[in-house]
C-alpha positions in Angstrom: 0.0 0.0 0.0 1.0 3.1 -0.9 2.0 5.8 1.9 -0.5 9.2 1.6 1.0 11.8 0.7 -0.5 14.5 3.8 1.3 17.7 2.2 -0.2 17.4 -1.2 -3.8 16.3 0.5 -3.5 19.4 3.0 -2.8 21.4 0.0 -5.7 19.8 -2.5 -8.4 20.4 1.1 -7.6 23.7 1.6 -8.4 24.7 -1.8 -11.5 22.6 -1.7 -12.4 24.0 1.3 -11.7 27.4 0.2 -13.5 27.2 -2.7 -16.7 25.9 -1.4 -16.8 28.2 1.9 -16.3 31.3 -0.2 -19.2 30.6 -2.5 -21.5 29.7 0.1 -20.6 32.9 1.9 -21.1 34.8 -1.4 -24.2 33.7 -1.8 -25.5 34.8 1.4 -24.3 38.0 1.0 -25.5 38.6 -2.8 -28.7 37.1 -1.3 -29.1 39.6 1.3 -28.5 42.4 -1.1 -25.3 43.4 0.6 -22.0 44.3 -1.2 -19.8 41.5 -2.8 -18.0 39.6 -0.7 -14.5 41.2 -2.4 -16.0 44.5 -1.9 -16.5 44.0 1.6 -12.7 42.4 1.8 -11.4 45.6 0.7 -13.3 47.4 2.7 -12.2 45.5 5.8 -8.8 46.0 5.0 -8.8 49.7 4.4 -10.9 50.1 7.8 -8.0 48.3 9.6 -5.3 50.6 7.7 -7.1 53.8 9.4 -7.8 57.4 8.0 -4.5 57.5 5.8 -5.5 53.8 4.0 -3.5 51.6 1.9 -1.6 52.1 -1.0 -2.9 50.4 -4.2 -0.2 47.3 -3.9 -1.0 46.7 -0.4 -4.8 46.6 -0.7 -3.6 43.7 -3.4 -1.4 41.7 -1.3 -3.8 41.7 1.3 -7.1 40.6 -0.5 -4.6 38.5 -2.7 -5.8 39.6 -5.9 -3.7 41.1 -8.8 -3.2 45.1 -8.9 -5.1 45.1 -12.1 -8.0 43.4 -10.6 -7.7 45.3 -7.0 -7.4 48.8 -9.5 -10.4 48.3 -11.2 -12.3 47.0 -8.1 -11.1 50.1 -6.2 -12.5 52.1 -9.1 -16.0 50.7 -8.9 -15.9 51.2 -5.2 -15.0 55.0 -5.7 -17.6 55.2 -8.2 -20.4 53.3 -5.8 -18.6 56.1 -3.2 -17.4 53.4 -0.4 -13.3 54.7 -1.4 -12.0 57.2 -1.8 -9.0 57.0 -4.3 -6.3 59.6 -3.8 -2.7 60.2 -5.4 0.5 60.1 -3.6 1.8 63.7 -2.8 5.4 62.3 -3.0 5.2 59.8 -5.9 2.5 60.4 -8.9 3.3 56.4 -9.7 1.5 55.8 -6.5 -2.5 55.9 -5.7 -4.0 55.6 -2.0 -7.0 54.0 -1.2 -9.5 55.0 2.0 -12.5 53.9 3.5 -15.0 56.8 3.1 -18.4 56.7 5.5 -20.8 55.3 2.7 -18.1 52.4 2.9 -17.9 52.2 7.0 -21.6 51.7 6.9 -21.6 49.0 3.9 -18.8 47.7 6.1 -21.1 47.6 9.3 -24.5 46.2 7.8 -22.4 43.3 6.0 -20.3 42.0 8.8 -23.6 40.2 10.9 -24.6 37.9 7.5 -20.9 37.6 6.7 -20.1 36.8 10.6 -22.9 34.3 10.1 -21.9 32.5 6.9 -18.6 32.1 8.1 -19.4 30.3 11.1 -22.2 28.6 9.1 -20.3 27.4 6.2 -16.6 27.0 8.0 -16.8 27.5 11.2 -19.5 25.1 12.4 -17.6 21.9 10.8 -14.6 22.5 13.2 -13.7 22.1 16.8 -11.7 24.8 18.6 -9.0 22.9 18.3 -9.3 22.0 15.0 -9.5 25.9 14.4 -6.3 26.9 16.4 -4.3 24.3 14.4 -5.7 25.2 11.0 -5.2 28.8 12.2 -1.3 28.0 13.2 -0.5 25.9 10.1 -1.8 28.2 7.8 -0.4 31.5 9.2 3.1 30.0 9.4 2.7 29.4 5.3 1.5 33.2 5.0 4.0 34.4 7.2 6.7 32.8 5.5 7.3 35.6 2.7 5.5 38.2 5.3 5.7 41.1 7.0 2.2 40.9 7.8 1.1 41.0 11.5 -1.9 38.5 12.0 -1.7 39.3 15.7 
């Protein structure tokens, strides 16, 4: 018999798993007329980054999405008026993005069915220990290239 290999099967189930929480948790936020769940990613990440925001390139690395993709999604936000996209004083090669109040309050009547899907479509087939090792395993692979802080 052959041995398993567990690293490519972690790998394979976290993609699986990925996949199938994120469209469930989609759906329940398209269904409940709230902004897409990329939307609200970006939004989360530019509340954390406070007043000054993030600059284009770091809003991609941290909703993992190209700078193409994160710059025309930015756009659409500005035009929907949850960002607010300003230039770089210093360098005219760089754009900022901020949260503006139309986006803090998309932000706050989004998080209770997102809150909800997550523990409904993830959360709810793991124990807490289950979570603190998935959690652990999966931050020392993001942290490996990383200066991000995921507390």
């Amino acid at each position: 018999m052959a041995d398993r290999d567990y690293q490519l099967e972690a790998w394979r189930a976290m993609l699986l798993a990925h996949n199938t929480a994120v469209r469930a948790i989609e759906s329940d936020v398209q269904r409940d007329g709230r902004v897409p769940l990329t939307w609200y990613d970006v939004l989360l990440e530019l509340r954390a980054a406070g007043e000054e925001g993030l600059r284009m390139q770091d809003v991609a690395n941290r909703v993992v999405l190209s700078r193409t993709r994160v710059s025309r999604l930015v756009d659409e936000m500005v035009r929907a008026g949850l960002v607010r996209k300003v230039p770089d004083p210093h360098d005219r090669r760089v754009s900022w993005a901020a949260i503006s109040e139309d986006g803090l309050a998309a932000l706050r009547e989004t998080a209770p069915v997102y809150m909800r899907s997550i523990r409904r479509h993830f959360s709810a087939y793991l124990s807490d220990e289950d979570a603190q090792v998935i959690a652990e395993a999966l931050h020392k692979v993001a942290q490996r290239d990383s200066d991000v802080d995921w507390g």
